[in-house]
BAFIVEX-743799 format. One line per field, with one value per residue: residue in one letter; chain; x, y, z of N, C-alpha, C, O in turn. Coordinates in pm, 1 decimal. Example, Ala and Ser with C-alpha at 12.3 -4.5 7.8 and 13.67 -1.06 7.14 Angstrom:
# residues 2
residuo = c(A,S)
cadena = c(A,A)
n_xx = c(1319.0,1285.0)
n_yy = c(-569.0,-225.0)
n_zz = c(780.0,708.0)
ca_xx = c(1230.0,1367.0)
ca_yy = c(-450.0,-106.0)
ca_zz = c(780.0,714.0)
c_xx = c(1320.0,1290.0)
c_yy = c(-330.0,3.0)
c_zz = c(780.0,787.0)
o_xx = c(1423.6,1340.9)
o_yy = c(-331.9,113.8)
o_zz = c(846.5,803.9)
***
This chain:
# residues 166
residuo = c(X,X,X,X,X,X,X,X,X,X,X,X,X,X,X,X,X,X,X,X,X,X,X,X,X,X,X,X,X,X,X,X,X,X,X,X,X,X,X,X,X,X,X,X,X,X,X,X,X,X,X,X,X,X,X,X,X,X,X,X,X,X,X,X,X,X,X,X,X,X,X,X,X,X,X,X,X,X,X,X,X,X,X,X,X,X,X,X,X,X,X,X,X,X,X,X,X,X,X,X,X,X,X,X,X,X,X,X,X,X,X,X,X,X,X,X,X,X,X,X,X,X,X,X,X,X,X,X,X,X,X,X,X,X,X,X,X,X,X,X,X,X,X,X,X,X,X,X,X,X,X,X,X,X,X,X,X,X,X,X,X,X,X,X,X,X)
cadena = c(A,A,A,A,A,A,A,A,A,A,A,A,A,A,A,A,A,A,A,A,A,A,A,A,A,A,A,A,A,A,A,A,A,A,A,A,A,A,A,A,A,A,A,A,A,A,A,A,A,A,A,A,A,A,A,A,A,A,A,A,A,A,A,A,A,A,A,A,A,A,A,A,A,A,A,A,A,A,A,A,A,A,A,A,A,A,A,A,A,A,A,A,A,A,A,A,A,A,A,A,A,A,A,A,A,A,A,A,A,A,A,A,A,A,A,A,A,A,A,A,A,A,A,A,A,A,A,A,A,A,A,A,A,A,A,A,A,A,A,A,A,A,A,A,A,A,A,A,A,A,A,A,A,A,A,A,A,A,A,A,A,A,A,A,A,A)
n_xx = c(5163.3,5079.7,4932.7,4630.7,4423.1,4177.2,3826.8,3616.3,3302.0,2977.1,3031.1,2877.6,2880.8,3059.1,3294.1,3392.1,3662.8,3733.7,3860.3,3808.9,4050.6,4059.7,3906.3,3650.1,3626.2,3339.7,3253.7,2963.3,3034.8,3133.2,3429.0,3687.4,3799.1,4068.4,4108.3,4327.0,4390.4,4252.8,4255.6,4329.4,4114.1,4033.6,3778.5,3524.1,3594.4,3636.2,3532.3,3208.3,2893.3,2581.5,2430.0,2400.9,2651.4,2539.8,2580.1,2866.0,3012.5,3238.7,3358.1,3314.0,3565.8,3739.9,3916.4,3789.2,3524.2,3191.8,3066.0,2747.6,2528.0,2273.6,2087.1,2111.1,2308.6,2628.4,2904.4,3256.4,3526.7,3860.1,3820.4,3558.6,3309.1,3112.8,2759.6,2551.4,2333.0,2132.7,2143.9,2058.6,1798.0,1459.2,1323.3,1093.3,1176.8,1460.6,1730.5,1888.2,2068.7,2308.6,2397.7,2643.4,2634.4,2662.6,2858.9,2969.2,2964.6,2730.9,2452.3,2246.7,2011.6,1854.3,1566.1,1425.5,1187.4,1167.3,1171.9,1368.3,1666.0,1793.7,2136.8,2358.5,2485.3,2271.1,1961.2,1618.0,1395.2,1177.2,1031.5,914.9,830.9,557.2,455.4,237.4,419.8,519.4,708.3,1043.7,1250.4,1576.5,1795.2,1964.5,2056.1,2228.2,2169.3,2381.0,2354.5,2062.9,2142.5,1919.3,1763.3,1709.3,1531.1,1543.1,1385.5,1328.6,1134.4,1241.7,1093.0,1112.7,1154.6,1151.2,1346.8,1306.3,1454.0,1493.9,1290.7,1352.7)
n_yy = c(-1153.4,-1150.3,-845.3,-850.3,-919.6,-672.9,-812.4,-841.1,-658.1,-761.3,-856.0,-1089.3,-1291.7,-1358.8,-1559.4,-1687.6,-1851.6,-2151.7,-2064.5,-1791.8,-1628.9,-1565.5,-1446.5,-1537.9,-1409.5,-1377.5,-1338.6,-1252.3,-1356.6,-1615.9,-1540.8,-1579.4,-1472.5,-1417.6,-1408.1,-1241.2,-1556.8,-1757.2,-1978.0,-2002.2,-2194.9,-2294.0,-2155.6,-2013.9,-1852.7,-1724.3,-1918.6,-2049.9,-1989.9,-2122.6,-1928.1,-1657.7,-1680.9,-1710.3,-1788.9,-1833.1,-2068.0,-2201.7,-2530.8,-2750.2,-2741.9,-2589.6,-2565.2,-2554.1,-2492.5,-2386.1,-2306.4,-2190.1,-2131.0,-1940.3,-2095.4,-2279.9,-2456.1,-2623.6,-2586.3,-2745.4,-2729.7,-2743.5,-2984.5,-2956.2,-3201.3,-3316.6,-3356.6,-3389.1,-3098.1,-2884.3,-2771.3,-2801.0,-2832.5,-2781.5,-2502.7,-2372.3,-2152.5,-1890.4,-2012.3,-1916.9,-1960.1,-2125.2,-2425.6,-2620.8,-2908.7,-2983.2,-3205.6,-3182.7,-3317.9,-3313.6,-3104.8,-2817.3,-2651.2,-2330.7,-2208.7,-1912.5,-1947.4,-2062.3,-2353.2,-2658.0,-2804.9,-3083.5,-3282.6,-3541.8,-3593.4,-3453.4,-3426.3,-3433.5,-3179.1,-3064.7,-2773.9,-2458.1,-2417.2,-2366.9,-2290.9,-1991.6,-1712.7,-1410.6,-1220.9,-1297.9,-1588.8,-1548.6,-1690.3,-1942.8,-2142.8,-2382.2,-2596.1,-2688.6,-2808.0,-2936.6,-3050.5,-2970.7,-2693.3,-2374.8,-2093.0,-1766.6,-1506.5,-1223.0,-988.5,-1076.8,-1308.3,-1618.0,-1958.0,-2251.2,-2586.3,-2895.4,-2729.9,-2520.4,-2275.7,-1909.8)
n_zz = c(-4867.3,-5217.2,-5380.2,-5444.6,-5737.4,-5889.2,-5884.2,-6184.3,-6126.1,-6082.7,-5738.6,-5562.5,-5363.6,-5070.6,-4857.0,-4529.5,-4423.0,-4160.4,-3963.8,-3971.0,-4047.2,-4349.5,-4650.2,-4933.1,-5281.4,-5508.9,-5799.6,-6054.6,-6305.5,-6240.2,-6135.7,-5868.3,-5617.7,-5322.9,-5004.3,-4695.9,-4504.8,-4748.5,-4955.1,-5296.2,-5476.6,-5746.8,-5965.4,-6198.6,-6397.0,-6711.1,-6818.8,-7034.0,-6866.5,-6809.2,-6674.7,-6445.0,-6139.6,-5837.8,-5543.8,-5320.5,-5111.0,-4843.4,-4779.1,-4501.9,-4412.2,-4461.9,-4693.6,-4974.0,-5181.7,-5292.2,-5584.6,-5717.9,-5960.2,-6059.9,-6189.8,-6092.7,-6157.2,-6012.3,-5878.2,-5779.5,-5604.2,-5501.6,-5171.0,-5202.7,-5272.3,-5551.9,-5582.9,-5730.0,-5921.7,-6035.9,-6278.1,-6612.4,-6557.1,-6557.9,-6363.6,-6116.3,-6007.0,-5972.3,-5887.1,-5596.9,-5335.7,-5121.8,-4908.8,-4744.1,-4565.7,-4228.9,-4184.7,-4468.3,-4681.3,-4827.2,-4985.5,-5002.1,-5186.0,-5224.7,-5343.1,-5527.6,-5478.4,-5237.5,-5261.4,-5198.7,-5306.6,-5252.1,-5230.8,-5222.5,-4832.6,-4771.4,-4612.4,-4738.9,-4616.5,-4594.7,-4786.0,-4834.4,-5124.1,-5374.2,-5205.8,-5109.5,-5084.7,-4936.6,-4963.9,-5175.0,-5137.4,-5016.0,-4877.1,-4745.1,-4406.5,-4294.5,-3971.7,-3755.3,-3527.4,-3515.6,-3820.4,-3998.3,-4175.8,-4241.8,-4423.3,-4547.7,-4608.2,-4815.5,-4685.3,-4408.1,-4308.9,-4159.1,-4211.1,-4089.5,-4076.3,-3945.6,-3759.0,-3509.4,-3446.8,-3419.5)
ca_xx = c(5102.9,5094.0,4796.5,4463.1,4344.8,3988.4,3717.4,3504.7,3149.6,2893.2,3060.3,2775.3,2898.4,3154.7,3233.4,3489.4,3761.1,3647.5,3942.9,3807.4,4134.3,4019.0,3777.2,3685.8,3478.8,3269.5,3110.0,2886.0,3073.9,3209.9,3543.9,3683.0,3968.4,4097.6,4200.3,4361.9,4460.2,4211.2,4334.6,4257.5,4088.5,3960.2,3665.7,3463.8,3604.9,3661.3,3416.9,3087.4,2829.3,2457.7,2319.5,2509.4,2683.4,2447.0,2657.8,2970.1,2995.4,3292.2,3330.6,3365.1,3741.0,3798.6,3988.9,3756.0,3430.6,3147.7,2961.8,2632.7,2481.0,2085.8,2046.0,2103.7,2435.9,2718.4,3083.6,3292.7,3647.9,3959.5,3793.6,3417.1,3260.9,2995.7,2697.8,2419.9,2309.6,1980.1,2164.0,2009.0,1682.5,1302.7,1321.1,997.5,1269.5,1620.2,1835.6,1975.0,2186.1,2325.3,2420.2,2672.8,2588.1,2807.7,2975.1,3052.4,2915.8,2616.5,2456.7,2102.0,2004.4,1723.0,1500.6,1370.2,1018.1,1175.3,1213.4,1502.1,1684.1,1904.1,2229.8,2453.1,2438.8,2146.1,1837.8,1514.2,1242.7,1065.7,1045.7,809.8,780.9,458.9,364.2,276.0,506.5,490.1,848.5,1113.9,1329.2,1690.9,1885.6,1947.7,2126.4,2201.2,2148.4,2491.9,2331.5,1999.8,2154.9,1799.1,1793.6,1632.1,1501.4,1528.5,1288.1,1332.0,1101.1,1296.4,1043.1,1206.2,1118.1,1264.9,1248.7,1404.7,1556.5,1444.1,1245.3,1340.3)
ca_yy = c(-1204.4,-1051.6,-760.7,-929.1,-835.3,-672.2,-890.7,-765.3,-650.1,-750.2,-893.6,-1175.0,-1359.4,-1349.0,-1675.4,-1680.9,-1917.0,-2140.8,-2001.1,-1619.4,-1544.9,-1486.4,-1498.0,-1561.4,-1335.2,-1436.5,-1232.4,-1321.4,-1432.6,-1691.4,-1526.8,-1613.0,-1384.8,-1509.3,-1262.5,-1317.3,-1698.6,-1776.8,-2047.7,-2033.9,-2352.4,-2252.2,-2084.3,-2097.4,-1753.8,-1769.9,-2079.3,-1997.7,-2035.6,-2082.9,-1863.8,-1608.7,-1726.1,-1689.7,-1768.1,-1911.7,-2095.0,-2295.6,-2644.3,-2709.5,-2806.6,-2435.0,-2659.4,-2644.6,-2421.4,-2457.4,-2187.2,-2200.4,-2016.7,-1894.7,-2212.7,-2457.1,-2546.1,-2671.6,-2649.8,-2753.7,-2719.3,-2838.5,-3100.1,-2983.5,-3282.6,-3288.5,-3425.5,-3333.3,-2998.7,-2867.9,-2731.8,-2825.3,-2905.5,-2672.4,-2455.1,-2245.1,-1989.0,-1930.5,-2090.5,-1777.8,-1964.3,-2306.8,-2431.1,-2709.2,-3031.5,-3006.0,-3307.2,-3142.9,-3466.3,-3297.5,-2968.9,-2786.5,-2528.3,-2298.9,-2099.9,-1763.4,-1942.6,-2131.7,-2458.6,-2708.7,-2897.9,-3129.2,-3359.2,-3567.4,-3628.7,-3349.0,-3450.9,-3295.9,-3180.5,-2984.6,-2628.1,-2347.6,-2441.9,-2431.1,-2186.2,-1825.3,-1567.8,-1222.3,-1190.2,-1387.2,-1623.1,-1498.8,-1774.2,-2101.8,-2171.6,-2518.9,-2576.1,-2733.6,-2916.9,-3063.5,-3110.6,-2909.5,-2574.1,-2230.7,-2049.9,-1661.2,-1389.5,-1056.0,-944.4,-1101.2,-1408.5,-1680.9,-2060.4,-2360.4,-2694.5,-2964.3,-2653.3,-2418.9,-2152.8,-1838.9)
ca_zz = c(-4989.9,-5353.6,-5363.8,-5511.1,-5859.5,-5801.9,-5979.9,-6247.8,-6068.0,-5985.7,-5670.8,-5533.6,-5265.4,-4990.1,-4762.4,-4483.5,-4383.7,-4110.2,-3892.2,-3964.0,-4105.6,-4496.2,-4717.0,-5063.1,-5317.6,-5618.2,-5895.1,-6117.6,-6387.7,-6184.1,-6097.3,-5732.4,-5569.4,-5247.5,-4892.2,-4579.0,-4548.8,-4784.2,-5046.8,-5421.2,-5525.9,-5868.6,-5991.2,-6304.4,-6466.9,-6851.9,-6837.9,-7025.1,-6797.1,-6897.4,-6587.0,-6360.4,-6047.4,-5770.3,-5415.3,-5312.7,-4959.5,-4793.9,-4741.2,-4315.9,-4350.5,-4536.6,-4763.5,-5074.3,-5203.5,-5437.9,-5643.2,-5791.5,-6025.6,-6073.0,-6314.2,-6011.6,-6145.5,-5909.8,-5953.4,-5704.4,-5610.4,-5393.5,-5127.7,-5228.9,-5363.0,-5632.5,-5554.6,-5808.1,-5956.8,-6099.3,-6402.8,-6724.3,-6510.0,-6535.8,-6227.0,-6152.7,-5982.5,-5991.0,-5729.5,-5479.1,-5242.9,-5129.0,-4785.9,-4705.4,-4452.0,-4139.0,-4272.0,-4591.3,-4773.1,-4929.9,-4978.0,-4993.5,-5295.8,-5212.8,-5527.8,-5451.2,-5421.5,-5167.1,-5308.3,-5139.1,-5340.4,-5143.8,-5261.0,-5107.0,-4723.2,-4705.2,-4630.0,-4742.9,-4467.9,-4617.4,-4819.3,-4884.0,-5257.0,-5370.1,-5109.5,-5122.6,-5019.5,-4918.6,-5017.0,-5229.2,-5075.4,-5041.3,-4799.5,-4690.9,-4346.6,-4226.7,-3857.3,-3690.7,-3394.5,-3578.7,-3958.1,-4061.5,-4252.6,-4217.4,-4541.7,-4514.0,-4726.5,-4829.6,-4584.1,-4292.8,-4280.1,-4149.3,-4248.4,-4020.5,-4102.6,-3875.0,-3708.8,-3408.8,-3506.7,-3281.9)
c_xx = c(5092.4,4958.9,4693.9,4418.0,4228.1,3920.4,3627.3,3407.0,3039.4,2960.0,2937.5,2773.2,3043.9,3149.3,3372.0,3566.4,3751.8,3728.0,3914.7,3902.9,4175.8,3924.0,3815.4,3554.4,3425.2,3193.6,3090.3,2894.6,3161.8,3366.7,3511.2,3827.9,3923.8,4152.4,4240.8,4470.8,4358.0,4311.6,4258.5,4219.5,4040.1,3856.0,3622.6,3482.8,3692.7,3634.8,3291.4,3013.0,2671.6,2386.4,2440.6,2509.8,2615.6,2538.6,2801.0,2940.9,3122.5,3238.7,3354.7,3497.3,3779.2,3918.7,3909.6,3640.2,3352.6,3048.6,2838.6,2558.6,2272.5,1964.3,2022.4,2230.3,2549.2,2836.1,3157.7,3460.1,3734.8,3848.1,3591.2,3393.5,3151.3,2917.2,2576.4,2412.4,2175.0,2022.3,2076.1,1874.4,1549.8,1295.8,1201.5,1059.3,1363.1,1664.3,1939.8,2065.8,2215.3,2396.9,2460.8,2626.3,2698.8,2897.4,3070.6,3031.4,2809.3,2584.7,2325.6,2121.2,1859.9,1715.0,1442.4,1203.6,1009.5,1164.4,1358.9,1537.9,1810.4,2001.1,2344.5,2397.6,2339.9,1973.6,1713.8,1409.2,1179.8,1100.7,928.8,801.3,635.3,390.9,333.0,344.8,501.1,639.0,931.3,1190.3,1472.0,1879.9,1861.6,2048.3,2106.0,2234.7,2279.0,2445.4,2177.7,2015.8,1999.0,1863.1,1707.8,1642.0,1466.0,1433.4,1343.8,1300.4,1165.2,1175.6,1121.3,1110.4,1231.4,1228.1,1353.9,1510.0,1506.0,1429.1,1223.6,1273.3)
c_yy = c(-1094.6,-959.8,-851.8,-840.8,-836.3,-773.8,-824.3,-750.2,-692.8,-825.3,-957.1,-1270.1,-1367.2,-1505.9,-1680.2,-1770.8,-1934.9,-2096.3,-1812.8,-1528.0,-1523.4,-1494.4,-1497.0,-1460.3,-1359.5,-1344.9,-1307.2,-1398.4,-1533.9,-1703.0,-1568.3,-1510.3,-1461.2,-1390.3,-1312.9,-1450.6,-1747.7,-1871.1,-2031.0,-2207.0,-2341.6,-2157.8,-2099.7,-1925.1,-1778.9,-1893.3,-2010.3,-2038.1,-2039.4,-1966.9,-1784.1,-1676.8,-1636.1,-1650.8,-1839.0,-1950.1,-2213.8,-2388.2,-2632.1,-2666.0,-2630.3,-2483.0,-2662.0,-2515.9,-2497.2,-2317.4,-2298.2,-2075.2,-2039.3,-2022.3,-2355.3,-2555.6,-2513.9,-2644.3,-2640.5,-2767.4,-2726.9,-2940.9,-3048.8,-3060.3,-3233.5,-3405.6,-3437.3,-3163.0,-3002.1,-2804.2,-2835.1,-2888.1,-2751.0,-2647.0,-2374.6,-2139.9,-2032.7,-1940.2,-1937.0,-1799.9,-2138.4,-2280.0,-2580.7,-2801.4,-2984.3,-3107.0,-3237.6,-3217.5,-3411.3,-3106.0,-2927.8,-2651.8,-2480.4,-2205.9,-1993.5,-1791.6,-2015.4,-2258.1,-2520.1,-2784.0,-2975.2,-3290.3,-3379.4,-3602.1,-3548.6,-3379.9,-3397.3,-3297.1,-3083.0,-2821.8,-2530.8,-2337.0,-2466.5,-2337.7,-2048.2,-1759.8,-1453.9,-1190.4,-1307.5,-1450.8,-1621.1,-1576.2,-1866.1,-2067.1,-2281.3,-2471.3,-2651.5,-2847.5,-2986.6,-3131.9,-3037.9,-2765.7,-2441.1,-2150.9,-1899.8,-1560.0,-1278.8,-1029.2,-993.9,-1274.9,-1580.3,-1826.9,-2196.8,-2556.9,-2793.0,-2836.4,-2578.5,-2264.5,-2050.2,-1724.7)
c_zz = c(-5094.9,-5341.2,-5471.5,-5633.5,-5819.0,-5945.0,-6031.9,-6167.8,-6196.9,-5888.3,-5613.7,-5418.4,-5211.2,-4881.8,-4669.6,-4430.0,-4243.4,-3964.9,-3839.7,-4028.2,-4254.1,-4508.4,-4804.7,-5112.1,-5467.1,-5665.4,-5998.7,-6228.9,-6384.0,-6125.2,-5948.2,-5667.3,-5406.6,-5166.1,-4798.0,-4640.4,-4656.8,-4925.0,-5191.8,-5488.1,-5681.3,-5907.6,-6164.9,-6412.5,-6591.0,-6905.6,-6922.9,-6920.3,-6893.2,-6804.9,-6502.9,-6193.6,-5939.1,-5596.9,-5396.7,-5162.8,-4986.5,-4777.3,-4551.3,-4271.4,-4376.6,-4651.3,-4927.3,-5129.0,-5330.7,-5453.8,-5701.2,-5853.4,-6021.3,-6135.4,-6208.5,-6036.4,-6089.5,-5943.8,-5817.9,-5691.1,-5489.5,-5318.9,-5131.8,-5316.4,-5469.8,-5566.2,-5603.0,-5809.4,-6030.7,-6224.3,-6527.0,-6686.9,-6529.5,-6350.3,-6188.0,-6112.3,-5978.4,-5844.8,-5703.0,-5392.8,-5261.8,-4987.2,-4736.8,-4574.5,-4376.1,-4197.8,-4405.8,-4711.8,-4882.0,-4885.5,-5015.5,-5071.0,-5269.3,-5351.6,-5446.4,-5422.7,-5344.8,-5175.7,-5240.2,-5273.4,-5261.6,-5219.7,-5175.1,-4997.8,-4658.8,-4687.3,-4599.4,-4609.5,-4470.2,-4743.8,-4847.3,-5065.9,-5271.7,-5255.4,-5127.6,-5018.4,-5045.9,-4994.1,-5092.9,-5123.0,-5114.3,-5009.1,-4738.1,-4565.4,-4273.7,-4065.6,-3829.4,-3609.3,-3436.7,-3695.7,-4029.7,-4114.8,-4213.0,-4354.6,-4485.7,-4610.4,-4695.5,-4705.0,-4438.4,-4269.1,-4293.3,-4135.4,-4225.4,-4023.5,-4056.7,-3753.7,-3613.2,-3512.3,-3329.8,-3320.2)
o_xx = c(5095.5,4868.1,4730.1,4385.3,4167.2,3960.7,3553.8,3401.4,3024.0,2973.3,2854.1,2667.9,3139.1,3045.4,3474.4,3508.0,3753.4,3662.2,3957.3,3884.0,4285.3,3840.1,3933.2,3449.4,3518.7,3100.7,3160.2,2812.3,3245.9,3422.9,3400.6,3944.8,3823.0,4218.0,4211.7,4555.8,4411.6,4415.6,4136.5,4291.4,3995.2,3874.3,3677.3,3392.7,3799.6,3686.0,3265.3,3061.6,2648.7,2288.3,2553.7,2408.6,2626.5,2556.7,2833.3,2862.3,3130.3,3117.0,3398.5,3540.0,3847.5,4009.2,3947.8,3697.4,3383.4,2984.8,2834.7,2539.1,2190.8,1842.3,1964.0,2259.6,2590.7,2874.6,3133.4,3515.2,3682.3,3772.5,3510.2,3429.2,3109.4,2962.8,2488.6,2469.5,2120.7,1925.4,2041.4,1828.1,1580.9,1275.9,1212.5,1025.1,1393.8,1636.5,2026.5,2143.2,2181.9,2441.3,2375.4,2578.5,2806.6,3002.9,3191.3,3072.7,2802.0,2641.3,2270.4,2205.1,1761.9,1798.5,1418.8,1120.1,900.3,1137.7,1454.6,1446.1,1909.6,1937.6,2406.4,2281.6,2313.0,1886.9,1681.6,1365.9,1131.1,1218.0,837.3,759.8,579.6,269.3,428.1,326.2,482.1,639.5,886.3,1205.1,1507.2,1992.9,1756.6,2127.6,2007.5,2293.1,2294.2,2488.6,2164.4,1954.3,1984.5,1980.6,1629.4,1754.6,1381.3,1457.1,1393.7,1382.8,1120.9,1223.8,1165.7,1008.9,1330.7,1130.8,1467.7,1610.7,1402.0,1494.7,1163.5,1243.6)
o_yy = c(-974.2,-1017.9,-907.3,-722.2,-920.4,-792.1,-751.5,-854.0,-674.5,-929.5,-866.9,-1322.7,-1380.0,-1556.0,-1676.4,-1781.2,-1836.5,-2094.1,-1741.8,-1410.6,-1479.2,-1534.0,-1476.6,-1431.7,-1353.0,-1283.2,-1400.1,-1482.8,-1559.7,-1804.7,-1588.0,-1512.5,-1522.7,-1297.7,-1431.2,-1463.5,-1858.3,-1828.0,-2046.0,-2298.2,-2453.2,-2051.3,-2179.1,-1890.9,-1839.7,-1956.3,-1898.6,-2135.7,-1984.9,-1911.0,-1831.6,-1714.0,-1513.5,-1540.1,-1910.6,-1883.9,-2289.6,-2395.5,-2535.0,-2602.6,-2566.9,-2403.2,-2748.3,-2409.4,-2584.3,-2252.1,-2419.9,-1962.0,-2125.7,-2038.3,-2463.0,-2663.9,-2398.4,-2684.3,-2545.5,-2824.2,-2716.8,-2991.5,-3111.8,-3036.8,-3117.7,-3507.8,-3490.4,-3097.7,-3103.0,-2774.8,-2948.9,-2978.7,-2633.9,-2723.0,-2268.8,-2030.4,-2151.9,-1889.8,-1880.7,-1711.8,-2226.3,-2172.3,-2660.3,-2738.6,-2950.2,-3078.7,-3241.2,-3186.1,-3453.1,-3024.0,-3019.3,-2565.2,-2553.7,-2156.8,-1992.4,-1715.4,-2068.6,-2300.5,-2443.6,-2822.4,-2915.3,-3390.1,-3305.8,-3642.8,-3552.6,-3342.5,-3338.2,-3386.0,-3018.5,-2789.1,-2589.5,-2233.0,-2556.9,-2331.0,-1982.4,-1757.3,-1398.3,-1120.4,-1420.4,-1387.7,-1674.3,-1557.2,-1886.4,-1975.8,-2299.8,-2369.4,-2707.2,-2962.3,-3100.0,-3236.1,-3079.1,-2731.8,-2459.0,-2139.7,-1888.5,-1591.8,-1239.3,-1033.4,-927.4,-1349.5,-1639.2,-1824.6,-2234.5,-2623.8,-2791.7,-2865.3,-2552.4,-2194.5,-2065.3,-1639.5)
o_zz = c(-5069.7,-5281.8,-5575.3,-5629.5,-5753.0,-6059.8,-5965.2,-6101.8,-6317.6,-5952.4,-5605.6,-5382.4,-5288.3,-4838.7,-4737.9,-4322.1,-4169.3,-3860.9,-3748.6,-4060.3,-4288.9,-4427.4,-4834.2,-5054.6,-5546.8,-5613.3,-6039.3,-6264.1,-6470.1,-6084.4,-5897.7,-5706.0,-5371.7,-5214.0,-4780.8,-4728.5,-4664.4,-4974.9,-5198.2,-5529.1,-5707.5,-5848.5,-6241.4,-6489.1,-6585.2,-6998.1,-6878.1,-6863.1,-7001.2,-6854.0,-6492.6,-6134.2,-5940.8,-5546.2,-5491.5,-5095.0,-5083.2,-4760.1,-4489.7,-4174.9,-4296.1,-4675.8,-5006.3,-5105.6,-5412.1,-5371.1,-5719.2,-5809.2,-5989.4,-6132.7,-6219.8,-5985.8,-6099.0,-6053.7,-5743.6,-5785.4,-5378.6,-5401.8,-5063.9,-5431.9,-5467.6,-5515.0,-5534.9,-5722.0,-6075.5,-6294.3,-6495.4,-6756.1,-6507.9,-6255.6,-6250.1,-6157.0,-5978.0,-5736.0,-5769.8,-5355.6,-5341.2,-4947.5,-4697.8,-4480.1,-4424.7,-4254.6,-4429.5,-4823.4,-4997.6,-4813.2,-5076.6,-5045.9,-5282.5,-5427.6,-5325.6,-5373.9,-5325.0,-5063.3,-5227.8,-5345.8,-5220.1,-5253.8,-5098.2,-5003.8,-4538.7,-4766.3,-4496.3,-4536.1,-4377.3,-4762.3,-4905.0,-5117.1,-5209.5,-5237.8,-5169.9,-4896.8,-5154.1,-5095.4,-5073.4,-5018.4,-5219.6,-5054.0,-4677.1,-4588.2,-4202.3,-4029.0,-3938.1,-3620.0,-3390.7,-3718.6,-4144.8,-4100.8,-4119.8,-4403.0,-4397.0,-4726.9,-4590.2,-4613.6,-4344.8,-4183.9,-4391.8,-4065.9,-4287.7,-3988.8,-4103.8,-3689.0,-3673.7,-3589.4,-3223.5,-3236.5)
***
């Protein structure tokens, strides 16, 4: 394959191909470069954005991706559907990650005050919105074998909902 133009920095999210054999990498101004087998599906570079691009994450198939930026808004590309976004919505924090359904159908946006927001085949069960935290919240990871999520903090404090808390 041709060598990879590097992407302006801040580099923001990495997500890997569900084979292992690429990945993809996302900076903040919505560029996307592509490694390995990794396929280019688009990306949202020389788009304005209103907010910088927050994470990127595969669809299951590795067939597809969707960024989000800080704002809560979605963009989705090859077989990632859309399924709602919090763009142009009052957030009390900015949206830090996002975390596809096993299916691939829907998808879960956490805020750094731990807030879910959930679209598509994701369904909510709960979040630490509205709660105090010792630390910000930094990550979402859906569970595989209950369809629930796990909300990660700075400090390592870990927040499971529908999901085994170990």
């Amino acid at each position: 394959p041709p060598p990879q133009p590097s992407l302006p920095q801040p580099i923001v999210s990495m997500a890997a191909t569900p084979d292992g054999g690429g990945y993809w990498l996302a900076n903040a101004q919505g560029g996307v470069s592509t490694h390995g087998n990794a396929v280019f599906y688009g990306s949202m570079a020389n788009h304005p954005l209103n907010a910088p691009i927050a994470h990127l994450v595969a669809t299951p198939s590795g067939h597809g991706h969707w960024l989000v930026a800080s704002d809560g808004g979605t963009f989705n590309f090859g077989d990632a559907g859309f399924y709602g976004s919090m763009g142009a919505s009052h957030l009390n924090a900015p949206v830090v990650d996002i975390a596809p359904t096993p299916s691939g159908h829907g998808y879960w946006l956490v805020a750094s005050d731990g807030g879910i927001f959930s679209f598509g085949d994701a369904p909510f069960y709960g979040s630490m919105g509205g709660n105090h935290l010792n630390k910000p919240v930094v990550g979402i990871a859906a569970d595989p074998l209950t369809g629930g999520y796990w909300e990660v903090a700075t400090d390592g404090g870990i927040f499971a909902f529908h999901a085994p808390f170990y």
